[in-house]
N, C-alpha and C positions, 0 to 999 in steps of 0.2 A: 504494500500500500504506500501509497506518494507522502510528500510532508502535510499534504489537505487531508490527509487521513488522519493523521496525528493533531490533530489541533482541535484543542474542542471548543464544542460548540457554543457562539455566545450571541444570542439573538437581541440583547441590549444597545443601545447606539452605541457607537464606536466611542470613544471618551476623547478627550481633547489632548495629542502629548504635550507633555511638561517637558519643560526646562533642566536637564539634571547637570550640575557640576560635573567636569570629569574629574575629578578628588572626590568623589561622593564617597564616604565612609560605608562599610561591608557591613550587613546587620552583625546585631548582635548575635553569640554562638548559640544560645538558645534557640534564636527563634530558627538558625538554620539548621538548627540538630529534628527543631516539629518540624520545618519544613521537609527535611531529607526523612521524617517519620512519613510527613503526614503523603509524601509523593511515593514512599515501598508501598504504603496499605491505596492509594489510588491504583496504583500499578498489580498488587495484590486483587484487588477485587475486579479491576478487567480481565484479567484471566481467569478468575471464578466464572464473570459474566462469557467469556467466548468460550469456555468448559459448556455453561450451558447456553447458548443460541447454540453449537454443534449441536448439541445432544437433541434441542427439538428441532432442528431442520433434519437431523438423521432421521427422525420418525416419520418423515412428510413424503409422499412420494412427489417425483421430481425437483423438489425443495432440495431435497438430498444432496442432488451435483450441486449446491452454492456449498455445503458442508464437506463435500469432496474435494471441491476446488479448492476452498480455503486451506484444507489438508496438504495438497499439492502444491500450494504457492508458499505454505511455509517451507516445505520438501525441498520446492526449489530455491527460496533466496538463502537459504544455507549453502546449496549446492554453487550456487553463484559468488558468494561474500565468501563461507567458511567460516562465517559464527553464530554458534547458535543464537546468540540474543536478536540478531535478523529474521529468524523464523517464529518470533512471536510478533504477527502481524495483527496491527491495530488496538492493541491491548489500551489504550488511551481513549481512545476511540468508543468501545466494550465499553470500559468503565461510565461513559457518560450514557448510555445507555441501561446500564446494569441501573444506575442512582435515580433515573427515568423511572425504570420499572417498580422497583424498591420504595423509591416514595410515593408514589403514585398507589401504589399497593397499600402502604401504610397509612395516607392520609382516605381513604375508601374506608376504611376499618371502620371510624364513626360510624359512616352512612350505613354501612352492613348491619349494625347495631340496633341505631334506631331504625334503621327498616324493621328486622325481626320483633323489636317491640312494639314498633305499630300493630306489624300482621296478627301478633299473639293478642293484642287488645282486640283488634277485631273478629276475633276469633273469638275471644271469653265474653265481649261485652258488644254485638256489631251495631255503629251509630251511638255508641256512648259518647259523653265531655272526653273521659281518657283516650281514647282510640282515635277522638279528633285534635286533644293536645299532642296525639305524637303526631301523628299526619302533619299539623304543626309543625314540629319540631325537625321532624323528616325534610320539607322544602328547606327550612333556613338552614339547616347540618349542609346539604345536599349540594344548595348555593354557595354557602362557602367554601365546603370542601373543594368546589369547580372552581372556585376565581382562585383559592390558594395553590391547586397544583396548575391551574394554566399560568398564571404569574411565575411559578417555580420553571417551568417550561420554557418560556420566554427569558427568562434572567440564564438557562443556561443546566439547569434540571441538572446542577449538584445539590449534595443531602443539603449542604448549609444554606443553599436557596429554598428545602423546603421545611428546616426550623425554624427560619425569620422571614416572615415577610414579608419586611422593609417597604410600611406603606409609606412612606413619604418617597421614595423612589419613586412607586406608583402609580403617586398624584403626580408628580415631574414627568413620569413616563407618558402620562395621558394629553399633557400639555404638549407634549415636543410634535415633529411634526415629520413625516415620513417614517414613522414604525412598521406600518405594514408592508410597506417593501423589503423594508429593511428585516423584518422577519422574514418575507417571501426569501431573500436572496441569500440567508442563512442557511435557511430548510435544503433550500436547491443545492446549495452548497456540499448541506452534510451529508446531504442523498447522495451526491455525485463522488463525493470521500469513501462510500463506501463500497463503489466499484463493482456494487452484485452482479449488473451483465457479465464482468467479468470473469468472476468467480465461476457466474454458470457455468460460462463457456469452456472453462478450463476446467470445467468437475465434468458435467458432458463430456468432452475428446479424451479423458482421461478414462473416466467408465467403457466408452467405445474401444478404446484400445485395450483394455484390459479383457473385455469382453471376447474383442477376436483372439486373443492368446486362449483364452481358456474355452472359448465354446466346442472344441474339435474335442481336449482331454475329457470335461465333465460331460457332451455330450454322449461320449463314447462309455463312461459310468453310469449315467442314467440306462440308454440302452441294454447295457448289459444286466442292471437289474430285472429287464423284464424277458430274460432269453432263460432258455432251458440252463442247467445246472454247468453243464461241459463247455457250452458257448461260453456263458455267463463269465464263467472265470477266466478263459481266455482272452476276452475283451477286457474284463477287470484287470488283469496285470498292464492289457496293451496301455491303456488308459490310464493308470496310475503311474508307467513308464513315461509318457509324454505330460500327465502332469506334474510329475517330478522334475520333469526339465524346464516346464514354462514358471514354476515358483523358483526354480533358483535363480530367474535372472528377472524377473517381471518386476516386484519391488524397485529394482532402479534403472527399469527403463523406463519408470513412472516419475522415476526422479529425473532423467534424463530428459523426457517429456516436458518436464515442471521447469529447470533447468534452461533451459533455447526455449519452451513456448512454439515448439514446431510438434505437428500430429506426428510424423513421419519418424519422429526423432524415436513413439512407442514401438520402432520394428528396427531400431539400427542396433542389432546385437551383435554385429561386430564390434562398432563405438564400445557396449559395456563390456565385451569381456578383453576389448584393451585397456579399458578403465580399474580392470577388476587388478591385471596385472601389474597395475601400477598402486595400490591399496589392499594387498588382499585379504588380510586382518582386521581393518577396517569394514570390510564388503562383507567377510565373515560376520563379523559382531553386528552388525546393522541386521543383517538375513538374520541372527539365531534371534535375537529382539525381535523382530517382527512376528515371526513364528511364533514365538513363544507366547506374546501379547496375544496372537489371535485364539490361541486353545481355548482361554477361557471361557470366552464368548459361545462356544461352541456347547457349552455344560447347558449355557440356555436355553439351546433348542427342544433338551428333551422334553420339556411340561411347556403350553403358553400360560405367561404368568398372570396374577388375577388382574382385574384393571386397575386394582389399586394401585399397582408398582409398575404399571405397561410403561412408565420412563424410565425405569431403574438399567434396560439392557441399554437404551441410547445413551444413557449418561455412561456407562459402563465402555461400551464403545469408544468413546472419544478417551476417556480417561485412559485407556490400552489402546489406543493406536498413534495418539497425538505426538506422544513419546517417541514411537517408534518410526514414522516420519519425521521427527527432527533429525534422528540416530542417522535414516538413509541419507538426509540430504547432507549430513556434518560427512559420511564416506564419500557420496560423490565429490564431495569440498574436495577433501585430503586426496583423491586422483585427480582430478583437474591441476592440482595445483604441482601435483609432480609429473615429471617429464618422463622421466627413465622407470621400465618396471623393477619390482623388487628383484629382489634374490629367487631364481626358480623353487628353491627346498621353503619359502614365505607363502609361494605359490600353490605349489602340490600341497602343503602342508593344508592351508585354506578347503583347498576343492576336497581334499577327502574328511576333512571337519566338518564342512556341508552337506553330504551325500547323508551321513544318519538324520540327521536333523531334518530334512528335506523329508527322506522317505519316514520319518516317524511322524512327520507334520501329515503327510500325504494320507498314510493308515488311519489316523484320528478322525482326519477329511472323511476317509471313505466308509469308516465304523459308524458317522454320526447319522448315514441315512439310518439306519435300525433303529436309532435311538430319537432321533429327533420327530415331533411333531408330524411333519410334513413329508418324511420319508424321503423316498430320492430326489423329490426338488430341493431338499437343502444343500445340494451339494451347490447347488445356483447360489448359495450365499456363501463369498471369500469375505469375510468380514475387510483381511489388510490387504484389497486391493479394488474390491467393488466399490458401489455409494454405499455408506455407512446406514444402511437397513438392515440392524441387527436379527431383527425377528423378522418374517415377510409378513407373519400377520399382524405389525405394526402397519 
């Protein structure tokens, strides 16, 4: 995301600058010990907040590719820069959104309140004085609670715009004159920071690509499920042979993908495994991290869970994969960045530390049709490589 991505939101008039000295004296150490407090716990809760918009755009269908993309565009500018604090994208951003949601949620809470004690009046006593003092009390809660979180909205919808607020701004703010543009050109603004055509776009060609690697291996599992016994398992090895080979190199041809931002880039498997020869330790520990994040995921398919918790596998998801695309694009980093491949005995050593991994990963895949839910279409769900649709019957 660009430097407009980073900048939050402030739909207030622009202020007037001041004059500052260049000897301007440094604040005091306090205030910049809160300050450097109070900017980790900012930075702390956008990434709460993009922990969860992931986890409910993974529940959505097609919503999904923006939670994919996003996945992939952190993949990639690690893979680009080479450090990880690059692939936490928009986290500033997040946060002013997260304190949107958050207070907005908590100054509702009133209204919720006296709603239910109206309706319980009307319910024990219907057309009494009581039941009409809350209906009362209901519009005035109702009103205020609207002017105090659009006010909060407009000033910039941080928490401290909505414990104070600041009517005499207010009244200043009613008298000035072009606010409503100047809101309009902010909103446009933050919409346009946040780049979602993009994301799609790059969660789409990302899912397509990954989709034609694996449609031929899981198609060839599926099938074989429904063949006589003799068949059956003949095509089960063929199939678990050729998806054995598209998971060890798919991971970062998605980072590759992520990486140039070319489609073509998800089929250059010569590029990765000269990439690999030049990293192969790295490309190792990224593959066993990926792998190993996705198993879990996989426990879930065997029961669909009640609706009470139908968010618990999205948030779950993101929590195990986010990780493990930052881990890919930090490998693709370290081969980019070197020229010459390693030592061959770096290399062998690598590709046969992947083969267990790979085929233990591939068995699990292929044990979960009995167990899971849905039978052998779940093998159609790579949690660390498709849209992030944990369950399909989310």
């Amino acid at each position: 995301m660009d430097e407009a991505a980073e900048r939050v939101i402030d739909l207030s008039p622009p202020p007037v600058p001041a004059l500052v000295a260049d000897s301007a004296p440094k604040p005091p150490i306090i205030r910049r010990i809160g300050g450097a407090i109070a900017s980790a716990l900012d930075y702390l809760f956008g990434l709460i907040a993009i922990v969860a918009a992931l986890a409910f755009l993974s529940a959505i269908p097609l919503l999904n590719c923006l939670s994919l993309g996003y996945l992939l565009e952190c993949s990639g500018r690690i893979a680009r820069t080479g450090r990880i604090r690059d692939g936490f994208v928009g986290i500033r951003k997040a946060s002013v959104l997260g304190s949107l949601a958050i207070g907005t949620w908590i100054f509702l809470l009133p209204v919720r309140f006296v709603s239910g004690m109206w309706k319980d009046a009307e319910l024990i006593a219907p057309g009494d004085s009581t039941a009409g003092g809350w209906r009362i009390a209901l519009i005035v809660v109702t009103v205020l609670a609207l002017w105090h979180i659009s006010w909060a909205w407009i000033r910039g919808g941080r928490f401290r715009h909505f414990m104070w607020p600041a009517p005499r701004r207010f009244t200043r703010w009613l008298r000035e004159k072009g606010n409503y543009a100047h809101m309009r050109d902010g909103v446009l603004d933050y919409a346009s920071a946040l780049r979602l055509p993009y994301y799609f776009w790059l969660g789409l060609r990302g899912f397509a690509g990954a989709v034609a690697w694996l449609i031929v291996p899981v198609g060839i599992l599926i099938l074989a499920s429904q063949l006589p016994k003799a068949a059956a398992i003949l095509l089960s090895l063929l199939g678990a042979a050729l998806l054995t080979f598209v998971v060890l190199y798919l991971p970062f041809l998605q980072a590759h993908f992520a990486r140039t931002n070319r489609f073509a880039a998800m089929f250059e498997l010569r590029t990765v495994r000269k990439l690999f020869r030049r990293a192969p330790i790295a490309f190792w520990t990224a593959l066993f991290i990926t792998l190993l994040f996705a198993i879990p995921l996989y426990l879930l398919k065997i029961e669909l869970p009640p609706r009470e918790v139908a968010w618990l596998p999205a948030l779950l998801f993101v929590l195990f994969i986010f990780p493990a695309r930052l881990l890919t694009g930090w490998a693709m980093a370290r081969a980019v960045k070197r020229e010459d491949p390693r030592n061959r005995l770096f290399q062998w050593l690598a590709r046969l530390a992947a083969l267990p991994i790979v085929a233990a990963y591939v068995l699990i895949v292929y044990l979960t049709q009995y167990l899971s839910w849905h039978g052998s279409l779940s093998l159609l769900e790579h949690h660390a490589f498709l849209v992030p649709a944990p369950l399909m019957g989310l």
